[in-house]
PLY file of the C-alpha trace (Angstrom):
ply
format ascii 1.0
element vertex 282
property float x
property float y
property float z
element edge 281
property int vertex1
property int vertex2
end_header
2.92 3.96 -3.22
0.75 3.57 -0.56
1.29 0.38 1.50
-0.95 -2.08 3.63
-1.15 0.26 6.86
-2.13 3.85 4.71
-4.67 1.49 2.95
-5.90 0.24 5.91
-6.35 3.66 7.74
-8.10 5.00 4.76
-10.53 2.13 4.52
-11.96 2.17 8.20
-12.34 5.65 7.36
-14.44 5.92 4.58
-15.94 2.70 5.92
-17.55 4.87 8.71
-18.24 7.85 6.51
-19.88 5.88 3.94
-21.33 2.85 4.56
-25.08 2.55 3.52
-24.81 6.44 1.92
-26.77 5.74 -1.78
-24.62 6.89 -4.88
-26.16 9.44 -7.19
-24.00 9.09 -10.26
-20.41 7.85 -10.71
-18.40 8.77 -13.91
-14.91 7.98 -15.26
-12.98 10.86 -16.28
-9.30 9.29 -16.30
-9.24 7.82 -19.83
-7.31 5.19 -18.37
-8.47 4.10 -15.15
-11.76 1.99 -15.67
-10.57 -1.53 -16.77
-13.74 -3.05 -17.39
-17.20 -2.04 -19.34
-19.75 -4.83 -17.94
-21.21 -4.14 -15.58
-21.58 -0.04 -16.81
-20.42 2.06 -13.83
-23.97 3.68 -14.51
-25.35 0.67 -12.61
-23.90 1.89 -9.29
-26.55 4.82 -9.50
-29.12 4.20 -6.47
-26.94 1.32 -4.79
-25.74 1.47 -1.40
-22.36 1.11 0.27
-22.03 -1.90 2.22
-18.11 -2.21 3.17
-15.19 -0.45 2.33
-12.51 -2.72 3.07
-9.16 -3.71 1.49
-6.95 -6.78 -0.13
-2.98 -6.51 0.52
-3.03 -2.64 -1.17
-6.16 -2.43 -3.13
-9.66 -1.01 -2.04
-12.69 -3.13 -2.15
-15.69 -0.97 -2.30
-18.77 -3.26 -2.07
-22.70 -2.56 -3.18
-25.93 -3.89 -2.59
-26.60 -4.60 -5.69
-23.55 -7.50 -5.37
-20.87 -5.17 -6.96
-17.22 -4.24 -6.04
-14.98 -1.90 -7.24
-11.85 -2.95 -6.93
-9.36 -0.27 -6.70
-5.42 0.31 -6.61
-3.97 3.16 -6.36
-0.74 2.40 -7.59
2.09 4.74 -6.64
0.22 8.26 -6.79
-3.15 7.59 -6.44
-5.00 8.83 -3.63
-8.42 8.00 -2.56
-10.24 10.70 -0.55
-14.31 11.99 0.37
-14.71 15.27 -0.37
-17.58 17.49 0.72
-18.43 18.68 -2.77
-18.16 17.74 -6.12
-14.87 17.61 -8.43
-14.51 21.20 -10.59
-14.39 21.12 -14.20
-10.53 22.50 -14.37
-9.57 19.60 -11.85
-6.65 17.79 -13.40
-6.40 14.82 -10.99
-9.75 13.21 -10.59
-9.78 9.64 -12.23
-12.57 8.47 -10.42
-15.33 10.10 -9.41
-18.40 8.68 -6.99
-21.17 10.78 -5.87
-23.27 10.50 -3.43
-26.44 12.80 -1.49
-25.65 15.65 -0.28
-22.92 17.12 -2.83
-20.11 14.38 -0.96
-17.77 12.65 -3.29
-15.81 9.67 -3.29
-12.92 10.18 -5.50
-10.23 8.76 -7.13
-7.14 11.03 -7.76
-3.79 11.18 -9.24
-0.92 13.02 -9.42
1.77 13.35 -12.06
1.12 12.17 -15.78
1.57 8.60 -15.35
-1.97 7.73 -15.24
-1.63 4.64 -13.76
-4.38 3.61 -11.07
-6.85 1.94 -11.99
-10.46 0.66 -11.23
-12.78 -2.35 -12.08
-16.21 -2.82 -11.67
-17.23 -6.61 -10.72
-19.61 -8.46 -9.85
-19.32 -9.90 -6.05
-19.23 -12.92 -6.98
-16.19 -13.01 -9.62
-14.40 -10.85 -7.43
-11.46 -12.91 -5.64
-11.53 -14.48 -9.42
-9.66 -11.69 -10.94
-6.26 -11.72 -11.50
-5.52 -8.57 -9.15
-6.62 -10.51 -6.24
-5.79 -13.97 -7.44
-2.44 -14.03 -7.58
-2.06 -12.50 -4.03
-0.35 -14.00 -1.32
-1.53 -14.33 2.60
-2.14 -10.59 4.07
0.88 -9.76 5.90
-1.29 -8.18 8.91
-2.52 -8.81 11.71
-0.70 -11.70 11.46
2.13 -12.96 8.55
1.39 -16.52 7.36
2.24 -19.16 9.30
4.12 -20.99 6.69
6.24 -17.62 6.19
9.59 -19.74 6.00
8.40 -21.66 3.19
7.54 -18.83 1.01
10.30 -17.29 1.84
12.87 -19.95 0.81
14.12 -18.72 -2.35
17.70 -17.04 -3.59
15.95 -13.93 -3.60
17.36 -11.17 -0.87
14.78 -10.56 1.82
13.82 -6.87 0.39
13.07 -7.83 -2.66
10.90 -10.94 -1.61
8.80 -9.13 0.88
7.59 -6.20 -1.68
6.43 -9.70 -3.57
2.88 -9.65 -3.58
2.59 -13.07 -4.43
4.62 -13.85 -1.52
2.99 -11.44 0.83
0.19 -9.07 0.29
0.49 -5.30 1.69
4.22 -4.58 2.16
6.12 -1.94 -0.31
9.12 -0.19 -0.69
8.87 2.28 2.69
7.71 -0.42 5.35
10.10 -3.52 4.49
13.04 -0.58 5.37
11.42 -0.62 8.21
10.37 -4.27 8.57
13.92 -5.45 8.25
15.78 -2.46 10.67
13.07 -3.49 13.61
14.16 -7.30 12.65
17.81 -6.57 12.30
18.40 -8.03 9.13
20.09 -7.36 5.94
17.66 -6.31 3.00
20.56 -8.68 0.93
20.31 -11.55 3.19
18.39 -14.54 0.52
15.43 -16.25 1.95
16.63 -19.62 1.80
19.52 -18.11 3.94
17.36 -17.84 7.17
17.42 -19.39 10.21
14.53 -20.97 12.17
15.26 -17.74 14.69
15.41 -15.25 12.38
11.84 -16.41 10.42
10.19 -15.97 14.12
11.93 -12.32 14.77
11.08 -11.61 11.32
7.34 -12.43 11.58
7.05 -10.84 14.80
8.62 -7.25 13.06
6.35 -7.42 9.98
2.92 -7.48 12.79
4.84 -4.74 15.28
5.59 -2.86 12.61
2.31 -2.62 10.29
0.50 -2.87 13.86
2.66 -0.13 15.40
1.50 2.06 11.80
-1.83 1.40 12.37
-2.03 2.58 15.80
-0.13 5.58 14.98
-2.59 6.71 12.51
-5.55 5.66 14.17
-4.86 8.59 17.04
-3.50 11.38 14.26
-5.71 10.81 11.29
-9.32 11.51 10.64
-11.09 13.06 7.79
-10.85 14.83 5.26
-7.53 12.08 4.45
-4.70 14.69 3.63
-2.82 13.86 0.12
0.62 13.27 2.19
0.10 11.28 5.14
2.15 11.29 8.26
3.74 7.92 8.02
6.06 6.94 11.29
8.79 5.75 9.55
11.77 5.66 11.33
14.39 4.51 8.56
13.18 4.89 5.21
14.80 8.04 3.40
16.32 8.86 6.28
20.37 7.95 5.33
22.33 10.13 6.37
20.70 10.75 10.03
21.51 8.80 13.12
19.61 5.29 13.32
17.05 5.67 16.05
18.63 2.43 17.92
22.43 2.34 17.65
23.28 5.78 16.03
25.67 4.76 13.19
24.39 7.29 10.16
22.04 5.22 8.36
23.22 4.27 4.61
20.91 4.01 1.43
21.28 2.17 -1.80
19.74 3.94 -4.88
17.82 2.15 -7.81
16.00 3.68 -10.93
12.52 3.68 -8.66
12.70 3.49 -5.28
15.43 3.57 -2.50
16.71 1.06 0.26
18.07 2.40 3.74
19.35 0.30 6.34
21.90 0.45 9.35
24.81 -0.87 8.51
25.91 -1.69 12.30
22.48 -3.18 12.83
21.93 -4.83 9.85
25.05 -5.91 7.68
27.88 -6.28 10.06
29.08 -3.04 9.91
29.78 -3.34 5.94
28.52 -0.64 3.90
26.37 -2.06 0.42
27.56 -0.52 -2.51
25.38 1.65 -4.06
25.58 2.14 -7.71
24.32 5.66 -8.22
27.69 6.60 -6.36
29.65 4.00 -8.39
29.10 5.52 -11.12
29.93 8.73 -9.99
33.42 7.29 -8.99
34.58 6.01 -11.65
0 1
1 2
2 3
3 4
4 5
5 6
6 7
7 8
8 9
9 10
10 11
11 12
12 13
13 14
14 15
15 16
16 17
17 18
18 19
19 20
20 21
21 22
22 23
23 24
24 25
25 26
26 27
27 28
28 29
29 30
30 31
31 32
32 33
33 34
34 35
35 36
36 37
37 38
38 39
39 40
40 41
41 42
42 43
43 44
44 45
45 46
46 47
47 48
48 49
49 50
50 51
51 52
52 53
53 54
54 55
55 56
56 57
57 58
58 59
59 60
60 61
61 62
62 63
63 64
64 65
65 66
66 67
67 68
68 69
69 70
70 71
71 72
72 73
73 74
74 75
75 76
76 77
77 78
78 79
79 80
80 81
81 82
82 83
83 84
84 85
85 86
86 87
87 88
88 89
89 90
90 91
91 92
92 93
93 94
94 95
95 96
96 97
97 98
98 99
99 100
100 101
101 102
102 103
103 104
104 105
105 106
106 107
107 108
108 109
109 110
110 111
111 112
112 113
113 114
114 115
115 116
116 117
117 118
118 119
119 120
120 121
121 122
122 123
123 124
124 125
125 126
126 127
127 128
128 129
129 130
130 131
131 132
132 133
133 134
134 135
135 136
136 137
137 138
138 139
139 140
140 141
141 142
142 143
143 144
144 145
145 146
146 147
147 148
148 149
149 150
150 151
151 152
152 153
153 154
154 155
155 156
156 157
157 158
158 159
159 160
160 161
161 162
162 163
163 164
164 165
165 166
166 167
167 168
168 169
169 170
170 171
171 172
172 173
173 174
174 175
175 176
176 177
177 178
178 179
179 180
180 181
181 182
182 183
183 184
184 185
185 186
186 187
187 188
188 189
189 190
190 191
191 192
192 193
193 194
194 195
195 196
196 197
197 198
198 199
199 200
200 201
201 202
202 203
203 204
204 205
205 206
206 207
207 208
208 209
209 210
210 211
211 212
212 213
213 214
214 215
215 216
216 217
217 218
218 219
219 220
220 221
221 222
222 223
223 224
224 225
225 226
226 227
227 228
228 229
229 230
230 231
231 232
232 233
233 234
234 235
235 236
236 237
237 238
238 239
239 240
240 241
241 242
242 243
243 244
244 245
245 246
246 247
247 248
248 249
249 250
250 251
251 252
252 253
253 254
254 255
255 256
256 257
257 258
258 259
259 260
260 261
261 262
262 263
263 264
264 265
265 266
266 267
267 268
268 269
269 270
270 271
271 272
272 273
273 274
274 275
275 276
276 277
277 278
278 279
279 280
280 281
Protein backbone atom coordinates (compact mmCIF):
# COMPACT_ATOMS: atom_id res chain seq x y z
CA UNK A 1 0.00 0.00 0.00
CA UNK A 2 1.30 3.15 -0.57
CA UNK A 3 2.38 5.03 2.59
CA UNK A 4 2.59 8.80 3.76
CA UNK A 5 5.98 9.63 1.81
CA UNK A 6 4.75 7.88 -1.92
CA UNK A 7 1.50 9.90 -1.21
CA UNK A 8 3.21 12.82 -0.55
CA UNK A 9 5.59 12.71 -3.64
CA UNK A 10 2.67 12.04 -5.84
CA UNK A 11 0.64 14.94 -4.53
CA UNK A 12 3.25 17.85 -5.06
CA UNK A 13 3.37 16.33 -8.32
CA UNK A 14 0.18 16.46 -9.75
CA UNK A 15 -0.20 19.56 -7.60
CA UNK A 16 2.17 21.33 -10.11
CA UNK A 17 0.85 19.58 -13.17
CA UNK A 18 -2.62 20.34 -12.41
CA UNK A 19 -3.54 22.98 -10.44
CA UNK A 20 -6.08 25.47 -12.07
CA UNK A 21 -6.23 22.91 -15.42
CA UNK A 22 -10.43 22.86 -15.98
CA UNK A 23 -11.90 19.19 -16.11
CA UNK A 24 -13.80 18.21 -19.22
CA UNK A 25 -15.66 15.16 -18.04
CA UNK A 26 -14.94 12.67 -15.22
CA UNK A 27 -16.62 9.16 -15.23
CA UNK A 28 -16.58 6.11 -12.92
CA UNK A 29 -15.84 2.97 -14.54
CA UNK A 30 -14.79 0.75 -11.38
CA UNK A 31 -18.25 -0.47 -10.27
CA UNK A 32 -16.95 -0.17 -6.96
CA UNK A 33 -14.96 2.76 -6.39
CA UNK A 34 -17.36 5.88 -6.19
CA UNK A 35 -18.84 5.82 -2.60
CA UNK A 36 -21.12 8.55 -2.87
CA UNK A 37 -23.94 9.84 -5.55
CA UNK A 38 -24.57 13.62 -4.29
CA UNK A 39 -22.94 15.64 -5.47
CA UNK A 40 -22.97 13.68 -9.29
CA UNK A 41 -19.31 13.43 -10.38
CA UNK A 42 -20.89 15.17 -13.56
CA UNK A 43 -20.68 18.38 -11.50
CA UNK A 44 -16.87 18.44 -11.66
CA UNK A 45 -17.28 19.20 -15.52
CA UNK A 46 -15.90 22.94 -16.07
CA UNK A 47 -14.38 23.24 -12.39
CA UNK A 48 -10.91 23.96 -11.74
CA UNK A 49 -8.19 22.32 -9.68
CA UNK A 50 -7.23 24.25 -6.79
CA UNK A 51 -4.89 21.83 -4.54
CA UNK A 52 -3.91 18.46 -4.70
CA UNK A 53 -2.82 17.67 -1.37
CA UNK A 54 -3.10 14.70 1.04
CA UNK A 55 -4.48 13.42 4.69
CA UNK A 56 -2.21 10.58 6.44
CA UNK A 57 -2.58 8.23 2.95
CA UNK A 58 -5.50 9.58 1.12
CA UNK A 59 -5.58 12.25 -1.76
CA UNK A 60 -7.53 15.38 -1.40
CA UNK A 61 -8.27 16.75 -4.76
CA UNK A 62 -10.00 20.14 -4.25
CA UNK A 63 -12.37 22.34 -6.85
CA UNK A 64 -13.56 25.64 -7.24
CA UNK A 65 -16.72 24.90 -7.13
CA UNK A 66 -16.04 23.87 -3.09
CA UNK A 67 -15.64 20.08 -3.91
CA UNK A 68 -13.08 17.36 -2.87
CA UNK A 69 -12.51 14.11 -3.88
CA UNK A 70 -11.27 12.27 -1.42
CA UNK A 71 -9.27 9.40 -2.53
CA UNK A 72 -7.41 6.18 -1.10
CA UNK A 73 -5.78 4.05 -2.86
CA UNK A 74 -5.74 1.26 -0.69
CA UNK A 75 -3.08 -1.38 -1.29
CA UNK A 76 -2.96 -1.42 -5.27
CA UNK A 77 -4.23 1.61 -6.32
CA UNK A 78 -2.21 3.94 -8.14
CA UNK A 79 -2.92 7.44 -9.03
CA UNK A 80 -1.15 8.76 -12.15
CA UNK A 81 -1.65 11.84 -15.21
CA UNK A 82 -1.51 10.47 -18.30
CA UNK A 83 -1.11 12.34 -21.57
CA UNK A 84 -4.14 10.78 -23.23
CA UNK A 85 -7.19 9.27 -22.47
CA UNK A 86 -7.88 5.64 -20.89
CA UNK A 87 -8.56 2.86 -23.96
CA UNK A 88 -11.66 0.99 -24.04
CA UNK A 89 -9.83 -2.61 -23.36
CA UNK A 90 -8.09 -0.93 -20.22
CA UNK A 91 -8.75 -3.24 -17.31
CA UNK A 92 -7.42 -1.04 -14.46
CA UNK A 93 -8.91 2.39 -14.68
CA UNK A 94 -11.37 3.02 -11.68
CA UNK A 95 -11.29 6.53 -11.92
CA UNK A 96 -11.08 8.51 -14.63
CA UNK A 97 -10.65 12.64 -14.75
CA UNK A 98 -10.22 14.49 -17.87
CA UNK A 99 -9.05 17.44 -18.51
CA UNK A 100 -8.01 19.93 -21.95
CA UNK A 101 -5.82 18.78 -23.98
CA UNK A 102 -6.48 14.82 -24.07
CA UNK A 103 -4.50 14.69 -20.20
CA UNK A 104 -6.05 12.41 -17.69
CA UNK A 105 -6.11 12.10 -14.14
CA UNK A 106 -6.69 8.56 -13.29
CA UNK A 107 -7.40 6.25 -10.83
CA UNK A 108 -6.03 2.65 -11.34
CA UNK A 109 -5.89 -0.72 -9.92
CA UNK A 110 -4.34 -3.75 -10.13
CA UNK A 111 -5.42 -7.28 -9.25
CA UNK A 112 -9.24 -8.16 -8.76
CA UNK A 113 -9.71 -6.86 -5.41
CA UNK A 114 -11.32 -3.74 -6.38
CA UNK A 115 -10.79 -2.03 -3.43
CA UNK A 116 -9.89 1.84 -3.73
CA UNK A 117 -12.18 3.95 -3.53
CA UNK A 118 -13.38 7.62 -4.14
CA UNK A 119 -15.93 10.19 -2.70
CA UNK A 120 -17.12 13.22 -3.94
CA UNK A 121 -17.81 15.98 -1.09
CA UNK A 122 -18.57 18.99 -0.59
CA UNK A 123 -15.57 21.23 1.02
CA UNK A 124 -17.21 21.90 3.64
CA UNK A 125 -18.28 18.28 5.05
CA UNK A 126 -15.03 17.14 4.17
CA UNK A 127 -12.87 16.59 7.51
CA UNK A 128 -16.61 15.39 8.62
CA UNK A 129 -16.35 12.08 7.02
CA UNK A 130 -15.45 9.19 8.68
CA UNK A 131 -12.21 8.54 6.43
CA UNK A 132 -10.71 11.61 7.75
CA UNK A 133 -12.40 11.75 11.10
CA UNK A 134 -11.17 9.13 12.78
CA UNK A 135 -7.49 10.00 11.84
CA UNK A 136 -4.88 10.63 14.13
CA UNK A 137 -2.06 13.62 14.08
CA UNK A 138 0.03 13.33 10.61
CA UNK A 139 3.10 11.58 11.47
CA UNK A 140 5.27 14.13 9.21
CA UNK A 141 7.00 16.72 9.31
CA UNK A 142 6.70 16.34 12.71
CA UNK A 143 4.98 13.23 15.02
CA UNK A 144 2.62 14.62 17.69
CA UNK A 145 3.88 15.99 20.52
CA UNK A 146 1.88 13.97 22.88
CA UNK A 147 3.28 10.74 20.95
CA UNK A 148 3.88 8.92 24.42
CA UNK A 149 0.41 9.20 25.34
CA UNK A 150 -1.02 7.65 22.34
CA UNK A 151 1.28 5.32 22.40
CA UNK A 152 0.68 3.89 25.91
CA UNK A 153 -1.18 0.86 25.27
CA UNK A 154 -0.30 -3.18 25.48
CA UNK A 155 -0.13 -3.08 21.92
CA UNK A 156 3.60 -3.90 20.36
CA UNK A 157 5.04 -0.83 18.72
CA UNK A 158 4.48 -2.27 14.96
CA UNK A 159 1.25 -2.83 15.25
CA UNK A 160 0.37 0.60 16.96
CA UNK A 161 2.18 2.74 14.50
CA UNK A 162 0.32 1.23 11.22
CA UNK A 163 -2.80 2.57 13.58
CA UNK A 164 -4.26 5.28 11.80
CA UNK A 165 -6.09 6.45 14.59
CA UNK A 166 -2.96 6.64 16.43
CA UNK A 167 -0.91 8.11 13.67
CA UNK A 168 -1.84 9.04 10.20
CA UNK A 169 0.58 8.01 7.16
CA UNK A 170 2.73 5.08 8.38
CA UNK A 171 2.13 1.34 6.87
CA UNK A 172 3.53 -1.86 6.79
CA UNK A 173 7.07 -0.97 4.71
CA UNK A 174 8.12 2.33 6.64
CA UNK A 175 7.46 1.30 10.46
CA UNK A 176 10.27 -1.70 9.39
CA UNK A 177 12.06 0.98 8.80
CA UNK A 178 10.89 3.42 11.48
CA UNK A 179 11.73 1.00 14.23
CA UNK A 180 15.45 -0.42 12.68
CA UNK A 181 16.57 3.54 12.42
CA UNK A 182 15.10 3.75 16.22
CA UNK A 183 16.50 0.47 17.34
CA UNK A 184 13.58 -0.98 18.72
CA UNK A 185 11.71 -4.14 18.78
CA UNK A 186 8.47 -4.15 16.50
CA UNK A 187 7.18 -6.47 19.86
CA UNK A 188 8.21 -4.00 22.37
CA UNK A 189 4.25 -2.66 23.88
CA UNK A 190 3.78 1.00 24.00
CA UNK A 191 3.18 1.35 27.51
CA UNK A 192 6.65 -0.41 27.74
CA UNK A 193 8.63 2.75 26.63
CA UNK A 194 10.84 4.85 28.19
CA UNK A 195 10.89 8.68 28.26
CA UNK A 196 14.31 8.08 25.96
CA UNK A 197 13.08 5.82 23.73
CA UNK A 198 9.59 8.05 22.88
CA UNK A 199 12.24 10.99 21.90
CA UNK A 200 14.57 8.52 19.62
CA UNK A 201 11.43 7.17 18.38
CA UNK A 202 9.89 10.51 17.28
CA UNK A 203 13.02 11.70 15.94
CA UNK A 204 13.19 8.19 13.49
CA UNK A 205 9.55 8.47 12.34
CA UNK A 206 10.55 12.54 10.88
CA UNK A 207 14.28 11.21 9.58
CA UNK A 208 12.82 8.55 8.15
CA UNK A 209 9.54 9.82 6.21
CA UNK A 210 11.82 13.09 5.75
CA UNK A 211 14.82 11.11 4.51
CA UNK A 212 11.86 9.33 1.83
CA UNK A 213 10.79 12.44 0.81
CA UNK A 214 14.02 13.83 -0.12
CA UNK A 215 14.96 10.77 -1.85
CA UNK A 216 12.14 10.98 -4.17
CA UNK A 217 12.06 14.50 -4.62
CA UNK A 218 15.67 14.23 -6.66
CA UNK A 219 14.62 10.69 -8.59
CA UNK A 220 10.98 11.14 -9.35
CA UNK A 221 9.13 13.30 -11.75
CA UNK A 222 6.39 12.63 -14.13
CA UNK A 223 4.82 10.48 -15.71
CA UNK A 224 4.69 8.62 -11.73
CA UNK A 225 5.89 4.99 -12.67
CA UNK A 226 3.38 2.13 -11.23
CA UNK A 227 6.42 0.75 -8.92
CA UNK A 228 8.18 3.40 -7.27
CA UNK A 229 11.73 3.38 -6.10
CA UNK A 230 11.19 3.39 -2.40
CA UNK A 231 14.70 3.62 -0.22
CA UNK A 232 13.97 1.13 2.05
CA UNK A 233 16.71 -0.24 3.69
CA UNK A 234 15.06 -3.18 5.81
CA UNK A 235 11.77 -4.07 4.69
CA UNK A 236 11.78 -7.48 2.63
CA UNK A 237 15.13 -7.53 2.83
CA UNK A 238 15.71 -10.77 5.55
CA UNK A 239 18.04 -12.62 4.67
CA UNK A 240 20.72 -9.80 3.55
CA UNK A 241 23.16 -8.10 5.82
CA UNK A 242 21.54 -5.14 7.96
CA UNK A 243 22.96 -1.96 6.53
CA UNK A 244 24.30 -0.95 10.23
CA UNK A 245 25.59 -3.97 12.16
CA UNK A 246 25.53 -6.81 9.48
CA UNK A 247 23.77 -9.66 11.38
CA UNK A 248 21.35 -11.19 8.37
CA UNK A 249 18.23 -9.45 8.92
CA UNK A 250 15.20 -11.85 10.11
CA UNK A 251 11.42 -11.56 9.02
CA UNK A 252 8.24 -12.71 10.61
CA UNK A 253 5.47 -13.77 8.14
CA UNK A 254 1.62 -13.03 8.59
CA UNK A 255 -1.38 -13.80 6.19
CA UNK A 256 -0.85 -10.00 4.62
CA UNK A 257 2.09 -8.38 5.07
CA UNK A 258 5.64 -9.12 6.50
CA UNK A 259 7.83 -7.73 9.47
CA UNK A 260 11.79 -7.58 9.17
CA UNK A 261 13.96 -6.43 11.77
CA UNK A 262 17.65 -6.95 13.06
CA UNK A 263 17.74 -9.08 15.58
CA UNK A 264 21.23 -7.71 17.05
CA UNK A 265 19.85 -4.21 16.71
CA UNK A 266 16.58 -4.61 17.70
CA UNK A 267 15.67 -7.67 20.04
CA UNK A 268 18.78 -8.51 21.88
CA UNK A 269 20.08 -10.80 19.64
CA UNK A 270 16.84 -13.20 20.01
CA UNK A 271 15.34 -14.33 16.93
CA UNK A 272 11.04 -13.84 16.92
CA UNK A 273 9.44 -16.83 15.99
CA UNK A 274 7.83 -16.79 12.94
CA UNK A 275 4.89 -18.96 12.40
CA UNK A 276 4.95 -19.64 8.69
CA UNK A 277 8.22 -21.69 9.63
CA UNK A 278 6.52 -23.17 12.73
CA UNK A 279 4.37 -24.72 10.98
CA UNK A 280 6.60 -26.07 8.66
CA UNK A 281 8.49 -27.69 11.67
CA UNK A 282 6.30 -29.40 13.20
Amino acid sequence: MPELPEVEITARLLDGALRGATVESALAPGINTLKTFAPPLAELSGQAVTRIGRRGKQFIVSFDAEMALLIHLMSAGRLQLYDRHAGPRDRTSRLLIRFAGGRELRLREFGTKQAAWAKLLPLEALERDEALARLGPEAWPAPPADLAQRLGEARPLHALLRDQRVIAGVGRSWVDEILWTAQLSPFKRGLDLSADEVATLADAIGVTLGGALAHYETTLKLPIPDKLPMPLAVHRHDGEPCPRCVTPLCSVHFEEHVMTYCPTCQTGGRVLKDRRLSRLLK
